[in-house]
C-alpha positions as CSV (number, residue, x, y, z in Angstrom):
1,X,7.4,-6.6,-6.1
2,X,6.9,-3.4,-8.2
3,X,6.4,-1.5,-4.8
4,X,9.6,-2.6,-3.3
5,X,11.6,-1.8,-6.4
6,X,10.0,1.6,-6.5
7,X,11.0,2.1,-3.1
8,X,14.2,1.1,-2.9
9,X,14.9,2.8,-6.6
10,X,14.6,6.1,-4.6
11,X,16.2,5.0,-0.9
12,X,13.2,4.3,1.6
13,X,12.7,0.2,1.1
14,X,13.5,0.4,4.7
15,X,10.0,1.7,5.9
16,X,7.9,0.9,2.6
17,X,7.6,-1.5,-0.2
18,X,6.5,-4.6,1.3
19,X,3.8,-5.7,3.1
20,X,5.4,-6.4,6.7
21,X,5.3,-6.0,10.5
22,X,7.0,-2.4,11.0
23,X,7.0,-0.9,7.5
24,X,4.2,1.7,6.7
25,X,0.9,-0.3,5.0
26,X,-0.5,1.9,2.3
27,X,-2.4,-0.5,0.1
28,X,-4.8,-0.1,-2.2
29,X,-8.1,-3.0,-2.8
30,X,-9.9,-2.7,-5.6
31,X,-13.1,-4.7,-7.1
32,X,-13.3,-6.9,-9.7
33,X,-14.4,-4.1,-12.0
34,X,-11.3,-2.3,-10.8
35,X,-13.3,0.2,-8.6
36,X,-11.7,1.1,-5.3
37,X,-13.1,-0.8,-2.5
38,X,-10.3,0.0,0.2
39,X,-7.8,2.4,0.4
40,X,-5.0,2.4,3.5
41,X,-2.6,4.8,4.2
42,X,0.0,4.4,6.9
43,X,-1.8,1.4,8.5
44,X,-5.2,3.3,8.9
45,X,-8.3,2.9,6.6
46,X,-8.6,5.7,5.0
47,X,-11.6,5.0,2.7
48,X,-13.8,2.3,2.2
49,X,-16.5,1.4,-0.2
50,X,-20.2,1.7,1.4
């Protein structure tokens, strides 16, 4: 829920916020020792842990 306050705090909850069919998916996985394992912007992966 911190996302979708963010985003509608500043006016875009309507494309972002949430993860839903039709809004942009820019999420962020991480490992258990809080390294980043997967990283998604706009529905596309754009890194991911070898």
């Amino acid at each position: 829920m911190a996302s979708y306050n963010s985003a509608k705090q500043v006016g875009i909850a309507n494309k972002t916020g949430d993860i839903v069919i039709g809004k942009l998916a820019d999420i962020i996985v991480l490992t258990k020792n809080n390294d980043i394992f997967l990283t998604i912007c706009e529905g596309k992966i754009a890194y991911q842990q070898e």
